[in-house]
C-alpha positions in Angstrom: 19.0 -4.1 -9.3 16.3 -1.5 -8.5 13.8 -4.1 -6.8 17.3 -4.5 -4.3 17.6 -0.7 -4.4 13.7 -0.4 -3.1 13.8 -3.1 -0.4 16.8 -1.2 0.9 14.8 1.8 1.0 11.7 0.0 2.0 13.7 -0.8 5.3 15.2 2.4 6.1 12.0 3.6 5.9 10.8 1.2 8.4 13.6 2.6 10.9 12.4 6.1 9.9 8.8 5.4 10.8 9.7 3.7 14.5 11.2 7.3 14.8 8.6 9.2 14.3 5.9 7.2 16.6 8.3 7.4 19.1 9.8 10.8 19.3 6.0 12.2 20.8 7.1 15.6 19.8 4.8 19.0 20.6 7.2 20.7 18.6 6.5 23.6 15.4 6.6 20.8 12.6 8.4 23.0 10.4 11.0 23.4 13.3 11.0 19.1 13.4 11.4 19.1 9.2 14.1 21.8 9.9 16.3 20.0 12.1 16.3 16.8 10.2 17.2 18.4 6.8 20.0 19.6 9.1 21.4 16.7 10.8 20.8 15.1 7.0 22.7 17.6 5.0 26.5 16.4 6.2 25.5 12.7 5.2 24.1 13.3 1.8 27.1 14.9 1.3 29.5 12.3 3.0 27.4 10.4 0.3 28.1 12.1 -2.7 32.1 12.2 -2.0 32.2 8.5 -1.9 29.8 7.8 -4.7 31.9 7.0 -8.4 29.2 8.6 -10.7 29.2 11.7 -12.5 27.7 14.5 -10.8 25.5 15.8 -13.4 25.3 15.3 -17.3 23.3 18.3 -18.2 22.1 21.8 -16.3 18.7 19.7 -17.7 18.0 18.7 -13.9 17.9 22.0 -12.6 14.1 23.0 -13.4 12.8 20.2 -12.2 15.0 19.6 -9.0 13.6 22.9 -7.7 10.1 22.0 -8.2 10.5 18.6 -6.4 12.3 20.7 -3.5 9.4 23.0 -3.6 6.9 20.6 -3.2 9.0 18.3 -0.9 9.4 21.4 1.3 5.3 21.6 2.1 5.2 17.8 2.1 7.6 17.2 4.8 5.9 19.9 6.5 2.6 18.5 6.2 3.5 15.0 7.2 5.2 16.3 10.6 1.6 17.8 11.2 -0.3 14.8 10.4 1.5 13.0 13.0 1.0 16.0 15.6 -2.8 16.0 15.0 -3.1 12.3 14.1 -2.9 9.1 15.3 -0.5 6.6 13.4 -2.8 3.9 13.2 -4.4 6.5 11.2 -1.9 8.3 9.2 -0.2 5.3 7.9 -2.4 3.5 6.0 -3.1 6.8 3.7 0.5 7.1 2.7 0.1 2.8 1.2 -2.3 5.3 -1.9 1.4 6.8 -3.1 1.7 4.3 -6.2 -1.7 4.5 -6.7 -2.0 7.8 -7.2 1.8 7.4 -8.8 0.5 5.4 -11.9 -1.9 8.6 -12.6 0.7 11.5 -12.0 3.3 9.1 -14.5 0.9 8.4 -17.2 0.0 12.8 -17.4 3.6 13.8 -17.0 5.5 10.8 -18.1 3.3 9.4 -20.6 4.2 6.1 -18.9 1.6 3.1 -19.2 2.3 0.5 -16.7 1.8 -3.3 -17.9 -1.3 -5.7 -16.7 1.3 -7.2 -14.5 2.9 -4.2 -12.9 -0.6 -2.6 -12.4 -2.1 -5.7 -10.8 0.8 -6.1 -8.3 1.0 -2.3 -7.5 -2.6 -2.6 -6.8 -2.2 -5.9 -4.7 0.6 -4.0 -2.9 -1.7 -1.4 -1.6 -4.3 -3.2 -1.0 -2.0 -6.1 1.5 -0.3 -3.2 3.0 -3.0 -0.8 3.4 -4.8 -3.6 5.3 -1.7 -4.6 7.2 -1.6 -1.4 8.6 -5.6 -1.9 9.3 -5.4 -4.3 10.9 -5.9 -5.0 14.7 -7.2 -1.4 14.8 -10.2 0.0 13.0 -12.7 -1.1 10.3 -11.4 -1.3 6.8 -12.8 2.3 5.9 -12.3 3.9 8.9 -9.4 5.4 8.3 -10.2 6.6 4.9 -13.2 8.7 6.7 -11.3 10.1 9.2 -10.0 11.9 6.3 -13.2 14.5 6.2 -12.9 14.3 9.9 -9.7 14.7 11.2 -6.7 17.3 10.6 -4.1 14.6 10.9 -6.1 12.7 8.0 -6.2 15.6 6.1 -2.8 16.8 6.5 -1.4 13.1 5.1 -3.7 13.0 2.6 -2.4 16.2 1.4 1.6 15.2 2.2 0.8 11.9 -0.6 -0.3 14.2 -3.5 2.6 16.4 -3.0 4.9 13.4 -3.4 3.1 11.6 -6.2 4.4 15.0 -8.2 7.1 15.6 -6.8 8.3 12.0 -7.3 8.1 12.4 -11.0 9.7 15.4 -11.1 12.5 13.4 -9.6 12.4 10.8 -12.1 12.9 13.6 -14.9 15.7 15.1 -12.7 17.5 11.6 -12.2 17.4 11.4 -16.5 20.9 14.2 -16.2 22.2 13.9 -12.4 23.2 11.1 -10.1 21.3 9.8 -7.5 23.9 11.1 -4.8 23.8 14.4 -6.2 20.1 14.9 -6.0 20.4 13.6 -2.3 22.7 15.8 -1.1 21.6 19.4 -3.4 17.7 18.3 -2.6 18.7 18.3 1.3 19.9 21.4 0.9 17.1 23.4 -1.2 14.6 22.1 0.4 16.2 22.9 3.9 16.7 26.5 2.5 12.8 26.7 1.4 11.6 25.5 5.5 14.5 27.9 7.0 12.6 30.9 4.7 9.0 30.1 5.8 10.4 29.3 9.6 11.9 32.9 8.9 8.8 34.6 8.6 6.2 32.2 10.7 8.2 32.6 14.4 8.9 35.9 14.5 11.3 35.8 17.0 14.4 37.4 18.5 17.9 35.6 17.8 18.3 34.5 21.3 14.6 33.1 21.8 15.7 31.0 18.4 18.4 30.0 20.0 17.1 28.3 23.5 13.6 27.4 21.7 16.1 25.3 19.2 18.0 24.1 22.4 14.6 22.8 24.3 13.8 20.9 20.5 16.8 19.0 20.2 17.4 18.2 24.0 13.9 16.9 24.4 14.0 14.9 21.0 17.3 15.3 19.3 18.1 11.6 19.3 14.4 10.9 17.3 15.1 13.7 15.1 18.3 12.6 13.9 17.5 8.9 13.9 14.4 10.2 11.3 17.1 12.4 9.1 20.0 9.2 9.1 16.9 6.8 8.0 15.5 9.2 5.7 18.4 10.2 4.0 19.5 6.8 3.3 16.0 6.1 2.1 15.6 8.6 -0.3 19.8 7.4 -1.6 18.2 4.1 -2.3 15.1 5.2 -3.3 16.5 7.7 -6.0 19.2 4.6 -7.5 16.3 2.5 -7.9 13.8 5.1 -9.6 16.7 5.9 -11.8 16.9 2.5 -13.3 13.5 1.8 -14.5 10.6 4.0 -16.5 7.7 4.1 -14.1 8.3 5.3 -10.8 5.5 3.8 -9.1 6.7 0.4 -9.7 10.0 0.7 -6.9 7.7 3.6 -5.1 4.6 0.1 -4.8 8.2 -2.2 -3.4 9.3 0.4 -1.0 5.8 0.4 0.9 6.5 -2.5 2.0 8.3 -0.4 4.5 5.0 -1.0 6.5 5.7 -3.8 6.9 9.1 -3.9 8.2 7.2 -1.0 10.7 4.7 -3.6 11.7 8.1 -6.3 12.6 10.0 -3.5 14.4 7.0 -1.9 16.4 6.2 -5.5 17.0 9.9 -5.9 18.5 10.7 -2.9 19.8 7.4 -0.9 20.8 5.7 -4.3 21.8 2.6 -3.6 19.8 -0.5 -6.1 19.5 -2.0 -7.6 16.2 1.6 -8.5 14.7 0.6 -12.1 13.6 -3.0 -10.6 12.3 -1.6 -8.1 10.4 0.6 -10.1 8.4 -2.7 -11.9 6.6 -2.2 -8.7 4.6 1.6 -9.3 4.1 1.4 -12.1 1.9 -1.3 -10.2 -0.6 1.5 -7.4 -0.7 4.2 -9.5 -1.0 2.3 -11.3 -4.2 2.0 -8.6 -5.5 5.9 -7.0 -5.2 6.1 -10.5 -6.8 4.3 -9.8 -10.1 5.6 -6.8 -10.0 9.1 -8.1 -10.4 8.3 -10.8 -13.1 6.1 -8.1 -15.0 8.9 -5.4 -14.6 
């Protein structure tokens, strides 16, 4: 069920990413991270009312939930900036290193040790989706040295560290509280952390917060909450299927395939180039979310 669970995510995700490349925002990123945890609050919690689980088992998920809202806080944060001072074509393919760098942070935290199988598909997966994203547009490397040369780079690179921890601090949370719960209360911590920093980086009066928040959400407010509806629905699915298996970086390699579904939508609704070239890299990923199932 958590292979389902991850191509669900994968796709909201997808939606999510259109979003973002589209919105074109000179915003604070902080402010950008601030409104969406906002706009997403309401449905994590329209999610938890309807969801049939428990909430929590134990208090056992409170420790850990506070350090994956701590670091989710800067990540969400940093990733807003990488777009500002990025391209995409640039940015994205650094996120495809998450399971990568997953199957290290799992085995020193965890003490998980993926299979031959699951490591050789996770590895396939980033490999066909990292050139996917490639594709059309630079060398294979160039985007991996724009990383010493541009802020954007940087700022991503950054963004997938703070998620291969964070990730397996949510993995220990999800062993005591539902994946609803941690939806809605993560929302909400992590919203609290970026409304504190906001607090003390724009010192401003109440009614210059008020009409600079006004001239956000009218210029972008319909990109901002399609990013916070996509998001939060990807990190529901993404948390159900985490919770149902023991290394993280198994669903976490299935859901990049969320690049893919970018590279169909963009293709669709942005009318980008390369689409057919791209997909020579598809069907190494999508070996390898193969062998990845079979070795689970």
């Amino acid at each position: 069920m958590w292979f389902y669970f991850s191509l669900v995510s994968a796709l909201m995700s997808g939606f999510g990413n259109i979003a973002r490349r589209t919105h074109g925002s000179l915003a604070e990123p902080a402010e950008l991270s601030w409104w969406s945890f906002l706009i997403g609050m309401p449905l994590g919690f329209g999610l938890l009312l309807v969801s049939d689980q428990p909430y929590y088992t134990s208090h056992a998920f409170i420790a850990p939930m506070l350090i994956t809202c701590l670091l989710n806080s800067f990540a969400n944060v940093m990733q807003y900036k990488a777009y500002k001072y990025g391209d995409a074509s640039l940015i994205s393919p650094i996120t495809n290193f998450l399971p990568i760098m997953l199957l290290f942070t799992s085995f020193l935290i965890l003490g998980v040790v993926p299979s031959w199988g699951g490591l050789i598909g996770v590895i396939l997966v980033v490999a066909g989706v990292y050139y996917t994203s490639v594709s059309g547009k630079h060398a294979l490397h160039h985007p991996l040295r724009q990383i010493f040369r541009n802020r954007g780079s940087r700022a991503m690179l950054i963004t997938v560290v703070l998620w291969s921890i964070g990730n397996i601090f949510e993995k220990i949370s999800l062993r005591t509280v539902s994946p609803a719960f941690l939806t809605a209360f993560q929302a909400v911590i992590t919203f609290s952390f970026i409304s504190t920093y906001l607090l003390f980086k724009l010192k401003l009066s109440g009614k210059k917060r008020i009409k600079r928040g006004e001239q956000v959400m009218r210029r972008w407010g319909w990109h901002i909450a399609a990013i916070s509806v996509f998001g939060t629905l990807g990190a529901f699915f993404q948390f159900h299927a985490v919770a149902l298996v023991s290394n993280p970086s198994y669903p976490l390699a299935v859901k990049r395939l969320d690049v893919l579904f970018t590279v169909v939508l963009a293709g669709l609704f942005l009318r980008e180039k390369h689409i057919f070239k791209r997909f020579q890299g598809a069907l190494i990923a999508v070996l390898g979310v193969a062998i990845i199932y079979i070795a689970r």
